[in-house]
C-alpha positions as CSV (number, residue, x, y, z in Angstrom):
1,X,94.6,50.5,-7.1
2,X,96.3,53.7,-7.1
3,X,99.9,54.3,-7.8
4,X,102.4,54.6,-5.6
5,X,103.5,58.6,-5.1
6,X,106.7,60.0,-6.2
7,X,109.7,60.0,-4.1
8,X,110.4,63.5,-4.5
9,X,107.1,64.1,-3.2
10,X,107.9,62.7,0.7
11,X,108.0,65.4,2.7
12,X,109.0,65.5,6.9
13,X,105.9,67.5,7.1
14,X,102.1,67.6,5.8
15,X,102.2,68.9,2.1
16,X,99.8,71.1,3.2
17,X,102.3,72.7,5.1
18,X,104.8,73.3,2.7
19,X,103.5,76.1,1.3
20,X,103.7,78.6,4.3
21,X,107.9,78.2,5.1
22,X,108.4,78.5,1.3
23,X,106.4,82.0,1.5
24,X,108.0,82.8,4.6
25,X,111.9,82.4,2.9
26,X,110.4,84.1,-0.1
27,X,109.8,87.3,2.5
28,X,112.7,86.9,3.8
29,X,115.2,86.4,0.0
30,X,113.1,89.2,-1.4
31,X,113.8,91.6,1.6
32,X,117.7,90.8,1.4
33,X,117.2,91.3,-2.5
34,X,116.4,94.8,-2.4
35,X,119.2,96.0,0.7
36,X,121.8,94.4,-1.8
37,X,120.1,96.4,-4.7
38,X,119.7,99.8,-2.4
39,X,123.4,99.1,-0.9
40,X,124.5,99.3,-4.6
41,X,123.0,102.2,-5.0
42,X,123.8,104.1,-2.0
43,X,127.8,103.3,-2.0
44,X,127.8,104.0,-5.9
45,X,126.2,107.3,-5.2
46,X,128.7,108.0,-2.4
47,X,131.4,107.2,-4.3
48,X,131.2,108.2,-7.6
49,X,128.4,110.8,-7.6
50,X,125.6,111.5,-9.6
51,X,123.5,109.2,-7.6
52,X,120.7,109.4,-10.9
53,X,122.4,107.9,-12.9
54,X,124.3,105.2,-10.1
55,X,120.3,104.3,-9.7
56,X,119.5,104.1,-13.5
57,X,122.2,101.7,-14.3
58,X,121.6,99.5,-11.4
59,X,117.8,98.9,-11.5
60,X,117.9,98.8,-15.5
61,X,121.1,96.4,-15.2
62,X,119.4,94.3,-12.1
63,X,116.1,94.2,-14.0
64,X,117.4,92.8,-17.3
65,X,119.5,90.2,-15.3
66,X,116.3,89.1,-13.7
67,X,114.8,88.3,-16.8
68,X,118.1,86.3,-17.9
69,X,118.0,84.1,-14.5
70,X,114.3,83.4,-14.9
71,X,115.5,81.6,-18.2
72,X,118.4,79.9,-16.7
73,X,116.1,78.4,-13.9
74,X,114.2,76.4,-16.5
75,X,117.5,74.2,-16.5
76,X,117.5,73.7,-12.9
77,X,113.6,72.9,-12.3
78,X,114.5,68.9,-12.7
79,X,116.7,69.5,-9.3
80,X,114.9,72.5,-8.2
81,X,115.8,72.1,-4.6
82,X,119.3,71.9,-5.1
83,X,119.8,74.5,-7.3
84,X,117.2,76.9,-4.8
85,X,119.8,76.1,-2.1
86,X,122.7,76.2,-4.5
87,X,121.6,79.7,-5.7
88,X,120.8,81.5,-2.4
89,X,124.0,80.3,-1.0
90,X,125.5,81.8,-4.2
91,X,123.4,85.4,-3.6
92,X,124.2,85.4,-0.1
93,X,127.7,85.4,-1.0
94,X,127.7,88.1,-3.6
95,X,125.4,90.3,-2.3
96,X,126.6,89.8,1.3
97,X,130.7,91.3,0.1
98,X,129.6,93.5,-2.9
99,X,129.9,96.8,-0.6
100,X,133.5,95.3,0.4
101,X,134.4,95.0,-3.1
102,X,133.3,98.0,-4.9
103,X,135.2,100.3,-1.8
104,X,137.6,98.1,-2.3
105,X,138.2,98.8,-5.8
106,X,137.0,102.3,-5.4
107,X,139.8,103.1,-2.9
108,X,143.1,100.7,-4.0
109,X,142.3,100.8,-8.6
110,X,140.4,103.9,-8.5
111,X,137.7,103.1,-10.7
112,X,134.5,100.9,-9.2
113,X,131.8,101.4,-12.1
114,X,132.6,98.4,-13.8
115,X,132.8,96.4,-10.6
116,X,129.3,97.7,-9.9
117,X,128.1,97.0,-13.2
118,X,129.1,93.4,-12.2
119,X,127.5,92.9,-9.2
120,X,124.4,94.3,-10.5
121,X,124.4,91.7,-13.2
122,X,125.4,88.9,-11.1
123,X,122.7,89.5,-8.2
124,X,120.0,89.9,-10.7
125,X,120.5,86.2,-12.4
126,X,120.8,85.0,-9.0
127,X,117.7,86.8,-7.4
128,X,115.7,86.0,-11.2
129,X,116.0,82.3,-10.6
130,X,114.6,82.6,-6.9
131,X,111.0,82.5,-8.3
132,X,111.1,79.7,-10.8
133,X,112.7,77.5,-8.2
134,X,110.5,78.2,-5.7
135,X,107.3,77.8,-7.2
136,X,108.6,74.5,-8.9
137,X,109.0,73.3,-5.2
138,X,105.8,74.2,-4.4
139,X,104.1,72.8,-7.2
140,X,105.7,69.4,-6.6
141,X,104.8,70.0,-3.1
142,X,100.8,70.3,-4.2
143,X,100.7,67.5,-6.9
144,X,102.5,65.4,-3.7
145,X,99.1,66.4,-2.1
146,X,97.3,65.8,-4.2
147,X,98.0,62.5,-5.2
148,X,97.5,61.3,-1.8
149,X,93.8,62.6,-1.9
150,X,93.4,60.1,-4.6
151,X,95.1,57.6,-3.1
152,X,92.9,58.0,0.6
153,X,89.5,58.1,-2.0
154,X,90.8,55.2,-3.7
155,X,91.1,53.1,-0.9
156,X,88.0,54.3,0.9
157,X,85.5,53.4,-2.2
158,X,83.6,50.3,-1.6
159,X,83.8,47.5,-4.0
160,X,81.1,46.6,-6.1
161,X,79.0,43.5,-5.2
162,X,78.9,40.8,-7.6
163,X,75.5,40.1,-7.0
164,X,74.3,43.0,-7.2
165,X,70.8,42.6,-9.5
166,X,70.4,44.0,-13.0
167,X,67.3,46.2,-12.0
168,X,69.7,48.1,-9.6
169,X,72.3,48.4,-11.8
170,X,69.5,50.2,-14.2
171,X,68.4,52.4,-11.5
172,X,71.9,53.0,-11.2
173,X,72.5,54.1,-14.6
174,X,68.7,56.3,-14.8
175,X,69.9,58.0,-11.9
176,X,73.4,59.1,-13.5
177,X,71.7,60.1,-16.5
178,X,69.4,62.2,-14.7
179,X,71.7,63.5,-12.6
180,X,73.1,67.3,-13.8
181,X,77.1,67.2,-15.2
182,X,79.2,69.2,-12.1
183,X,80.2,72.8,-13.4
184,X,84.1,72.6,-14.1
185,X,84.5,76.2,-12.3
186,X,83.6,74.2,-8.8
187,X,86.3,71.5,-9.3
188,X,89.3,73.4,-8.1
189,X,91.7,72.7,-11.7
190,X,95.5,72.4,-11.8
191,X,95.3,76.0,-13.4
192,X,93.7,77.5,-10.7
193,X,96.4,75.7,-8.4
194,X,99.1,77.3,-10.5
195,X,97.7,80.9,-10.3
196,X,97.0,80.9,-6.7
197,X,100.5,79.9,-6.5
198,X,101.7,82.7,-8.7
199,X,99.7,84.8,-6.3
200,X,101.0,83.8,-3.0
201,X,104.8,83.9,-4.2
202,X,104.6,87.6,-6.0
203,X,102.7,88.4,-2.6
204,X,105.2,87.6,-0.2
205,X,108.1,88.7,-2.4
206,X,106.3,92.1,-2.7
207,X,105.9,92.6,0.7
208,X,109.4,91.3,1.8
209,X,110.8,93.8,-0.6
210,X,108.9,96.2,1.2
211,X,110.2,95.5,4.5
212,X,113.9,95.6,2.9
213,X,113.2,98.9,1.6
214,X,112.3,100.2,4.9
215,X,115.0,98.0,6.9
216,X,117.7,99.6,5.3
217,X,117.5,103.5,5.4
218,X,116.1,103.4,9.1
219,X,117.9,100.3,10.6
220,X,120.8,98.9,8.9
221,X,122.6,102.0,7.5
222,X,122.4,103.8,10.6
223,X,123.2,100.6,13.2
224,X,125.7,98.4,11.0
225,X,126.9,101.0,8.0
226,X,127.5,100.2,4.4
227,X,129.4,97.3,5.0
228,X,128.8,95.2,8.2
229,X,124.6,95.9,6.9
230,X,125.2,94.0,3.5
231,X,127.8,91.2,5.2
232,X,124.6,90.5,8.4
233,X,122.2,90.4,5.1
234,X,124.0,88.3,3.8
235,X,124.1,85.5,6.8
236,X,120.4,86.0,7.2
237,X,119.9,85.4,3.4
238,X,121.9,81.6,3.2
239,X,120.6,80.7,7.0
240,X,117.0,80.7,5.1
241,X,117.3,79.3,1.6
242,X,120.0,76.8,2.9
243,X,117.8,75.9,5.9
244,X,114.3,75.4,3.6
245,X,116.2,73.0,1.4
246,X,118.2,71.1,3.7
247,X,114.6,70.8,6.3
248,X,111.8,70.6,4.3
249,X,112.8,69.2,1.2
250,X,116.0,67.1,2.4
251,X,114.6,63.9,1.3
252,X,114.7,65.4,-2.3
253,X,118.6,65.5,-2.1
254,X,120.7,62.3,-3.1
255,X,123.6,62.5,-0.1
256,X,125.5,64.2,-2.5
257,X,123.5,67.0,-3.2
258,X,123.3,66.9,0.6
259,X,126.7,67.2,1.5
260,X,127.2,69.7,-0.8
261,X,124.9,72.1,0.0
262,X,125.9,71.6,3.5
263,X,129.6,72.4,2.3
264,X,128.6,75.4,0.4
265,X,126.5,77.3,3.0
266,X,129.0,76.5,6.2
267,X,131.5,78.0,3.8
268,X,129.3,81.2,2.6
269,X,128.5,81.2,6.5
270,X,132.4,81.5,7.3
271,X,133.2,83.7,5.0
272,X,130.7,86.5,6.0
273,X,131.6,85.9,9.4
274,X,135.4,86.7,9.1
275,X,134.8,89.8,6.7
276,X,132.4,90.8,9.7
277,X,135.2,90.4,12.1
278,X,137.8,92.0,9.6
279,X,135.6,94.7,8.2
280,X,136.8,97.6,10.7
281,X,140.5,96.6,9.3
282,X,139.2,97.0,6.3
283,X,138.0,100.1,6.7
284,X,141.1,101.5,8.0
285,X,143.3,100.2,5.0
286,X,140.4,101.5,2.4
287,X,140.8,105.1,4.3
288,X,144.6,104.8,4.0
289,X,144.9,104.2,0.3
290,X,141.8,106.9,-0.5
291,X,143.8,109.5,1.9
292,X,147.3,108.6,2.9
293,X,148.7,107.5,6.1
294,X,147.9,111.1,7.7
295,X,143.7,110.2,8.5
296,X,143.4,112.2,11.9
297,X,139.2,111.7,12.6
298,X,137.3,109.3,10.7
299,X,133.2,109.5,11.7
300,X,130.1,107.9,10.1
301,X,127.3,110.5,10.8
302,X,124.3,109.6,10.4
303,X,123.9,110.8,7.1
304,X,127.6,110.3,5.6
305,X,131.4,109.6,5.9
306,X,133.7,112.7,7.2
307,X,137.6,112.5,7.4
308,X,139.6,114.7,8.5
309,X,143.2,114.4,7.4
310,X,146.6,116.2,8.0
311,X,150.2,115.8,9.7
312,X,149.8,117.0,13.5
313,X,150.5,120.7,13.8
314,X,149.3,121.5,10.0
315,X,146.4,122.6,8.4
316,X,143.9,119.7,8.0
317,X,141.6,118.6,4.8
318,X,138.1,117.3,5.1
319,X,136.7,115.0,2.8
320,X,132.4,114.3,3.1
321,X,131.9,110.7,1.3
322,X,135.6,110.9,-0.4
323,X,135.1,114.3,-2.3
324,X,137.6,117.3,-0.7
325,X,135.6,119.8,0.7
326,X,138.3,121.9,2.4
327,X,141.9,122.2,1.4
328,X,143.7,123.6,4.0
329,X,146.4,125.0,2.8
330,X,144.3,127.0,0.2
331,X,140.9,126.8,1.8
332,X,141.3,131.0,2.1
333,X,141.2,131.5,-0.7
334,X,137.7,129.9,-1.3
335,X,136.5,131.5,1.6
336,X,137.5,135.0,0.9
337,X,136.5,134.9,-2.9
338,X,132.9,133.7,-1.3
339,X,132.1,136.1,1.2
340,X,133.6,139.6,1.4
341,X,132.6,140.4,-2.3
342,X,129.0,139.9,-1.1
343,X,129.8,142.0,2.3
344,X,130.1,145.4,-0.1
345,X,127.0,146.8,1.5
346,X,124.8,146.5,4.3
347,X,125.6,143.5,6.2
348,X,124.2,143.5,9.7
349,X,122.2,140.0,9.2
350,X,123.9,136.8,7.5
351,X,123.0,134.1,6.3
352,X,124.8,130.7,5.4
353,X,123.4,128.0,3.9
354,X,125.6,125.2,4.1
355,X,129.0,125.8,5.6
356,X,128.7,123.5,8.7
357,X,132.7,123.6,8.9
358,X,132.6,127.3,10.2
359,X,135.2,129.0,7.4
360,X,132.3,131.1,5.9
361,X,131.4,132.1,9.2
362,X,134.9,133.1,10.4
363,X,135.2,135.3,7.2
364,X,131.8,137.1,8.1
365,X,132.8,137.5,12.0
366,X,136.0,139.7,11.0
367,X,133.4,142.6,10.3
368,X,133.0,143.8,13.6
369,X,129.4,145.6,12.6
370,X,127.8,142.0,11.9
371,X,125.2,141.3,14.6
372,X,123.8,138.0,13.4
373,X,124.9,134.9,11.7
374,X,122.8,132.4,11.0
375,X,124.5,129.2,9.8
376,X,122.0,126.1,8.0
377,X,123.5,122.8,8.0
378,X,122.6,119.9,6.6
379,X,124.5,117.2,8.9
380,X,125.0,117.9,13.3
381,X,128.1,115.8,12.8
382,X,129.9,118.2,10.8
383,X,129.5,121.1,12.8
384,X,129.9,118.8,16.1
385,X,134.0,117.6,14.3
386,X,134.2,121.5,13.1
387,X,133.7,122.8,17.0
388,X,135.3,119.7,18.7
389,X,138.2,118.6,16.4
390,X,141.4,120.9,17.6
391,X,142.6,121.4,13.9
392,X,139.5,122.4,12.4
393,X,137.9,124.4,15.2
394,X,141.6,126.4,14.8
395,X,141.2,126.8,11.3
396,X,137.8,128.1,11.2
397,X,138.8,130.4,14.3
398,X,136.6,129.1,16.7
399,X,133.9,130.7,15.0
400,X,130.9,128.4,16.7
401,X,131.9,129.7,20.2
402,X,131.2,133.4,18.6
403,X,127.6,134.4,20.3
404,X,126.7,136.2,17.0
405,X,126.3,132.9,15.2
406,X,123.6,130.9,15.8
407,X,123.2,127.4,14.0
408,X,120.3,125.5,12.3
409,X,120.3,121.8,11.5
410,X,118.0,121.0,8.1
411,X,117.7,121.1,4.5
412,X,118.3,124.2,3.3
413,X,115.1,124.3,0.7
414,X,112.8,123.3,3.2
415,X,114.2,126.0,5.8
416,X,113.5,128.7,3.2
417,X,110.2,128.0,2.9
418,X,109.2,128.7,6.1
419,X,107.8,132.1,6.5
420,X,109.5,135.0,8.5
421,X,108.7,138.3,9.6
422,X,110.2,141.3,7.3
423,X,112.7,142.2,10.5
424,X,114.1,138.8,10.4
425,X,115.6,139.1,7.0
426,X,118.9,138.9,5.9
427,X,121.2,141.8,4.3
428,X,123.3,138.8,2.8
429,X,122.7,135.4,2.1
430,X,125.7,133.2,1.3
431,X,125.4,130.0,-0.7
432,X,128.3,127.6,0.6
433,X,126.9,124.4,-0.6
434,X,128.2,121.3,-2.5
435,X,129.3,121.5,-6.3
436,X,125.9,121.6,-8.9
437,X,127.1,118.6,-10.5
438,X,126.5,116.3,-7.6
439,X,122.7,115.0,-8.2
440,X,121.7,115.2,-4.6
441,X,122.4,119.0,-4.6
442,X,121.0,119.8,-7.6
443,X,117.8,121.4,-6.6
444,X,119.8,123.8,-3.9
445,X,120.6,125.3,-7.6
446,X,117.0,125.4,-9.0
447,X,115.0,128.4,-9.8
448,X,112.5,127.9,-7.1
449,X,115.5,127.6,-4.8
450,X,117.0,130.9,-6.0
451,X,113.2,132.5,-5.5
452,X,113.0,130.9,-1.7
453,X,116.3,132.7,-1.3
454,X,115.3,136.0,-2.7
455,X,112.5,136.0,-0.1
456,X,114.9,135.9,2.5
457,X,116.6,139.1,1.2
458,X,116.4,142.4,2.8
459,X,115.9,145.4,0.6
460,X,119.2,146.1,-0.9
461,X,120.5,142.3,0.0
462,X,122.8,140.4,-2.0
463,X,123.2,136.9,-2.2
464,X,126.4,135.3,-3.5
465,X,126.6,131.4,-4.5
466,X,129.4,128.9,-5.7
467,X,128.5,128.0,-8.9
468,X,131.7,125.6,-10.2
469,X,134.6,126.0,-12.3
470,X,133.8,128.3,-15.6
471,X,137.0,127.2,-17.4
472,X,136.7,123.5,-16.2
473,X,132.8,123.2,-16.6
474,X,131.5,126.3,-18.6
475,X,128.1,124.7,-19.3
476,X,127.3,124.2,-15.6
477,X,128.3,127.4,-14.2
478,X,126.3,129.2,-17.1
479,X,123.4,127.6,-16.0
480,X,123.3,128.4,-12.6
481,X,123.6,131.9,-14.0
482,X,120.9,131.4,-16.5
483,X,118.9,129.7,-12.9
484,X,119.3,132.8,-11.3
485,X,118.8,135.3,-13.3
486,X,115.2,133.5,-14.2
487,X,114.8,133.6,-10.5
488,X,114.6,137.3,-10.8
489,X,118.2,138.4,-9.7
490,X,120.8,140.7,-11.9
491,X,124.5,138.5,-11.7
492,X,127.9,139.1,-11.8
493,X,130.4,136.5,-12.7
494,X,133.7,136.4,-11.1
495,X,136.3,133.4,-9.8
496,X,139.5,132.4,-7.7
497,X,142.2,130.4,-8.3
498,X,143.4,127.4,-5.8
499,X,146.0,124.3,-6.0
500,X,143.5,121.4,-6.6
501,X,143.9,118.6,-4.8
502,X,144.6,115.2,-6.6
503,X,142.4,112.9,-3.8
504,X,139.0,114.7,-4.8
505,X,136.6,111.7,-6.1
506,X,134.4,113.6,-7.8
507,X,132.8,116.9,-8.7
508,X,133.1,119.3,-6.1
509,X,134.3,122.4,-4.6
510,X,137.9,121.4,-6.3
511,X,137.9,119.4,-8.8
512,X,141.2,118.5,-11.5
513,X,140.7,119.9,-14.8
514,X,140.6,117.0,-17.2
515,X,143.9,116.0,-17.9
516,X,145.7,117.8,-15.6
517,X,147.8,116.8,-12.9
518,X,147.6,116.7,-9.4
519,X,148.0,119.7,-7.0
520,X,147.7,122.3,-10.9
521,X,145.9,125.4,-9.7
522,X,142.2,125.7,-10.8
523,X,139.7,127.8,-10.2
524,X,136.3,128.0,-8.2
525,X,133.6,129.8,-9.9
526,X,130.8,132.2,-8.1
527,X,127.9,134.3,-9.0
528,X,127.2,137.6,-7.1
529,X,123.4,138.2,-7.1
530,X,120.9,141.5,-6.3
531,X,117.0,140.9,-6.7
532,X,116.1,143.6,-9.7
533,X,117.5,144.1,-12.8
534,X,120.8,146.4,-11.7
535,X,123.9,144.0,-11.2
536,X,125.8,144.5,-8.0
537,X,129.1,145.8,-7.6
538,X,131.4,143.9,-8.1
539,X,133.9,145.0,-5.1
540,X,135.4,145.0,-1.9
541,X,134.0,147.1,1.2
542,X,135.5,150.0,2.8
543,X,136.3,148.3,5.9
544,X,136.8,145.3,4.7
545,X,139.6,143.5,6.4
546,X,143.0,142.7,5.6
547,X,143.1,139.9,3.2
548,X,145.9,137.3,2.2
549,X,144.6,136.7,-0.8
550,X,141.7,139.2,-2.5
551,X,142.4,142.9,-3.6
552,X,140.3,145.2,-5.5
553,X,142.7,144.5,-8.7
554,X,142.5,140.3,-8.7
555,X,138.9,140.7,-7.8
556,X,138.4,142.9,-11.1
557,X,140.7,140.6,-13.1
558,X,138.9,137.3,-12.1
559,X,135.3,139.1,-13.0
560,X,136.5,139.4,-16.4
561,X,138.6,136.2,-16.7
562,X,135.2,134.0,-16.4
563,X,133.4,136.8,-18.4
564,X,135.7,135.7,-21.4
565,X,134.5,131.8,-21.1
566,X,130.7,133.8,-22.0
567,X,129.8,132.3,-25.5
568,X,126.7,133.0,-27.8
569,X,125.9,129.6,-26.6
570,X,126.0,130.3,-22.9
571,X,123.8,133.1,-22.5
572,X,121.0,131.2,-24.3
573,X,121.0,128.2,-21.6
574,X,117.6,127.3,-20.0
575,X,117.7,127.8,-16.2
576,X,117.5,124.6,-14.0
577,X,114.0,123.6,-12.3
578,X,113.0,121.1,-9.9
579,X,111.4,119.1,-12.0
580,X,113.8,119.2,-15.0
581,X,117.2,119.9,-13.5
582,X,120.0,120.5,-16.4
583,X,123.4,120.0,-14.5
C-alpha cells in the first residue's frame, strides 16, 4: 500500500504546475535585483563621483554578500516558504527606499559611502538566499509529484492470483531472467531532476536580470527618476514573492506564518506607497539642505540633475548632479582665464566643446571679427535653462540668440571624429568641459581625444583646455599636460584664482583645497596648446577687450605660479589613454 504524501506537499494546483509561477517570480525578483544594484550605482556615481570605483565597490560588495545569503538560506530550507516570502518582503523594502536613503544622507550628514556600502551588503544577503529558497520549493514541489506517480501505479497494479499454477510462475521467472536490465540513463533519476532544476532557475534569473538591465536606463530613469523607479520596483518586487507564497504554497504555512507574512508585505506595501506619495517633498527638502533656501529651477534632464540657485536680482550658481559648475559671482574669472588667452591670434572660427551654459561663448562674441561659434553640448536641457532661465540667459549675455553661434547636441569625442572639409576648421578650439577627475569625463582628456581635437585645428590654431587645480591636484593637471603633449601639441601652463564655493560635492571646476574652508580662493588650472613643437604665446590680443579681471601682468604671473608646482616627478608622467586612463 503506498504511503500517504507529505502535507507540505498539497498544493491548490497540479505539482506539475508549480514549476512555471516559481520561474515566472524568479524573472521577475531577478529583474528588480539588478535596478536596485544599477540604482546604487547610478546615484553613488552622481553623487560622489568617480562612478569606477562607485561600480567596483558595489558589484564586489553585492557579489560577496550573495555568497553569504546562499549560506544563511540553508537555515531557512525546513520553512523555505516562509522565509522566501519573509525575505522578498524584506528586499522589496530595502531596495525599494535605498535611493531615498543614500540622498538622504548624502544631502542632510554629508557623507553617503558608508550608507551605500550598507545597502549593497544588505541587498546581496537578501537577493543570495532568493535561489536556495526557491529551488527548495521546487524540489518539494517535484518529490510531491512524484510520490503521487507511485501512489496512482500502486493502486493500478493488479493483485496476484492465489491460484496461479507453478508452471506460470516459472515462465514468469525465465522470462524476467531473459529479459535485458533497463539502462539507468532512461530512468529519469533524482539527479537529473535536480540539475534541470538548477537549469531552469539560473535561466530565468538570467534573463530577468536582463530585462532589469534594459528596464532601467530606457524606462524607469527617464519616466519615474532615481527615486519614484526604485520605490515602483520595490512594490512590484513584494506583490510577487508575497503573492507566490501566500497562493501557491499557502497550505505550507501554519496560520501563523500566514498572518505574518500577510502583516509584513501590506506593511512593506504601505510603506512604499507613502514614500511614493511623499517623494517630491522629499526632494524639495534634500535640494534645500544640499543648496540653501535660495533653489530658483530645479530640472531632471534626461541625462542629469541641474539647479539653478540664487536670491532674485543676483547672480545665480548652477550645480549638474550636486557639483558647482558656475559661480556667479566669480564665474568671470573662469571664463576670461579660459578663452581670451587662446584668442591671441587668428580667431575667425570657434569652437567649444562643452560649455552648454553660454559663458565661453559670450567671452568669444566680444571679438567683433569672430564669424562662427560653434558650441558642442552634451545635454539639450542645459542649454534650453541657459537660453530660457532669466538669470542665466543674463549672465551669459544672451549669447544663444547671437546668429554667429550655432549649437550641437552630442558627445564631444564622437563629434570629432567625424570628418570635415579643410574650410570648416577651427582657428580655436576651446575645451570647457567637466574636471579630469570625474570618471565619466575622463576620456575627453585622453590622447586620442587631444589627436581628434588637433584635426579640427586650422593651421596656426590653438586649443586651450581646463585641466584642474595645479596647487590642489598637481598630479592630475601634469597629466593632462603630459596627454597633450603626447598628442603632438607644444603647452603652456598658466591659472586663475576664484573664491571656491563650500556646496561643491565633488571634483570639479571648483573644488576646496583639502582642509580649507569655505568660500578660500583657489585656483583653476589650464593648458594653452599649438600642434608642433613651438609653445604658444602666452598673451592677450591686441584687441582684446576690456577685462575685469585678466591683464598682460596677472596673466604672466599665473604662467609662472603653476610653472613652480613643475617637479622632476611631473614631467616624467605617462599621458592618459582610453584604455588606461591615469586621473
Amino acid at each position: 500500500m503506498p504511503l500517504p504524501t507529505e502535507r507540505a506537499a498539497r498544493l491548490p494546483a497540479r505539482p506539475g504546475a508549480v514549476r512555471y509561477p516559481v520561474l515566472a517570480v524568479v524573472f521577475v525578483c531577478a529583474a528588480c535585483g539588478l535596478v536596485y544594484e544599477l540604482e546604487l550605482v547610478a546615484l553613488a556615481s552622481y553623487l560622489i563621483g568617480d562612478s569606477v570605483t562607485q561600480a567596483s565597490v558595489v558589484l564586489s560588495v553585492m557579489v560577496f554578500a550573495m555568497g553569504v545569503g546562499s549560506l544563511l538560506a540553508k537555515r531557512l530550507r525546513c520553512r523555505a516558504a516562509v522565509g522566501f516570502g519573509l525575505v522578498e518582503a524584506g528586499l522589496a523594502l530595502l531596495g525599494g527606499c535605498s535611493a531615498m536613503v543614500l540622498y538622504a544622507a548624502f544631502a542632510w550628514l554629508g557623507e553617503s559611502r558608508y550608507v551605500l556600502v550598507a545597502f549593497s551588503l544588505a541587498i546581496g544577503v537578501l537577493i543570495g538566499a532568493e535561489i536556495p529558497l526557491l529551488m527548495s520549493l521546487i524540489q518539494r514541489a517535484e518529490s510531491a509529484r512524484q510520490d503521487g506517480r507511485d501512489g496512482r501505479d500502486g493502486r493500478d497494479r493488479p493483485e496476484q492470483q492465489d491460484g496461479r499454477s507453478e508452471r506460470q510462475d516459472g515462465r514468469d521467472r525465465r522470462d524476467r531472467r531473459d529479459r535485458p536490465e533497463p539502462d539507468p540513463q532512461d530512468r529519469p533519476s533524482k539527479q537529473q531532476d535536480a540539475a534541470g532544476t538548477v537549469a531552469d532557475l539560473f535561466a530565468a534569473d538570467y534573463v530577468g536580470a536582463l530585462v532589469g538591465g534594459l528596464a532601467f536606463p530606457f524606462l524607469l530613469l527617464p519616466w519615474l527618476g532615481q527615486l519614484t523607479g526604485a520605490l515602483v520596483t520595490g512594490a512590484v518586487n513584494a506583490v510577487a514573492g508575497g503573492g507566490l507564497v501566500l497562493w501557491l504554497f499557502r497550505h505550507d504555512l501554519t496560520a501563523r506564518s500566514r498572518a505574518l507574512l500577510i502583516t509584513v508585505n501590506v506593511s512593506v506595501l504601505a510603506v512604499l506607497a507613502t514614500a511614493t506619495v511623499l517623494v517630491d517633498d522629499f526632494e524639495r527638502a534634500a535640494r534645500r539642505a544640499v543648496y540653501g533656501d535660495s533653489v530658483r529651477v530645479a530640472v531632471q534632464t534626461e541625462l542629469q540633475e541641474v539647479v539653478v540657485t540664487g536670491e532674485r536680482g543676483g547672480p545665480p550658481d548652477l550645480f549638474v548632479n550636486g557639483r558647482l559648475r558656475v559661480g556667479g559671482q566669480d564665474e568671470y574669472r573662469y571664463h576670461e582665464a579660459l578663452v581670451h588667452p587662446a584668442m591671441n591670434g587668428r580667431h575667425a572660427r570657434v569652437l567649444i566643446l562643452g560649455g552648454g551654459d553660454g559663458l565661453a561663448a559670450r567671452e568669444v562674441l566680444r571679438y567683433p571679427d569672430v564669424r562662427a561659434v560653434t558650441v558642442v553640448e552634451l545635454d539639450p536641457g542645459v542649454v534650453r535653462l541657459a537660453r530660457t532661465d532669466p538669470g542665466l540667459a543674463a549672465l551669459n549675455g544672451y549669447a544663444f540668440r547671437d546668429p554667429r553661434v550655432t549649437v550641437a547636441y552630442g558627445d564631444a569625442f564622437r563629434w570629432l571624429r567625424r570628418s570635415r572639409p579643410v574650410q570648416e576648421r577651427y582657428d580655436v578650439v576651446i575645451s570647457d568641459l567637466p574636471d579630469p577627475g570625474i570618471t565619466a569625463g575622463a576620456k575627453l582628456y585622453s590622447e586620442e581625444f587631444y589627436g581628434l581635437a588637433a584635426g579640427a585645428l586650422a593651421d596656426g590654431g590653438r586649443l586651450v583646455v581646463h585641466a584642474g587645480s595645479a596647487a590642489a591636484r598637481p598630479h592630475t593637471y601634469w597629466t593632462v599636460d603630459a596627454t597633450l603633449r603626447a598628442a603632438g601639441f607644444a603647452t603652456r601652463p598658466y591659472g586663475a584664482g576664484g573664491r571656491v564655493s563650500g556646496l561643491a560635492a565633488g571634483p570639479d571646476r571648483a573644488r576646496r583645497s583639502s582642509g580649507g574652508p569655505a568660500g578660500a580662493h583657489g585656483e583653476w588650472g589650464f593648458l594653452l596648446a599649438a600642434p608642433g613643437a613651438r609653445p604658444p604665446d602666452l598673451a592677450l590680443a591686441a584687441q582684446a577687450p576690456r577685462l575685469r579681471s585678466l591683464t598682460p601682468d596677472v596673466l604672466t604671473a599665473a604662467g609662472n605660479r603653476v610653472e613652480r608646482t613643475r617637479t622632476g616627478a611631473s614631467s616624467g608622467l605617462p599621458p592618459s589613454t582610453l584604455v588606461h586612463p591615469r586621473y
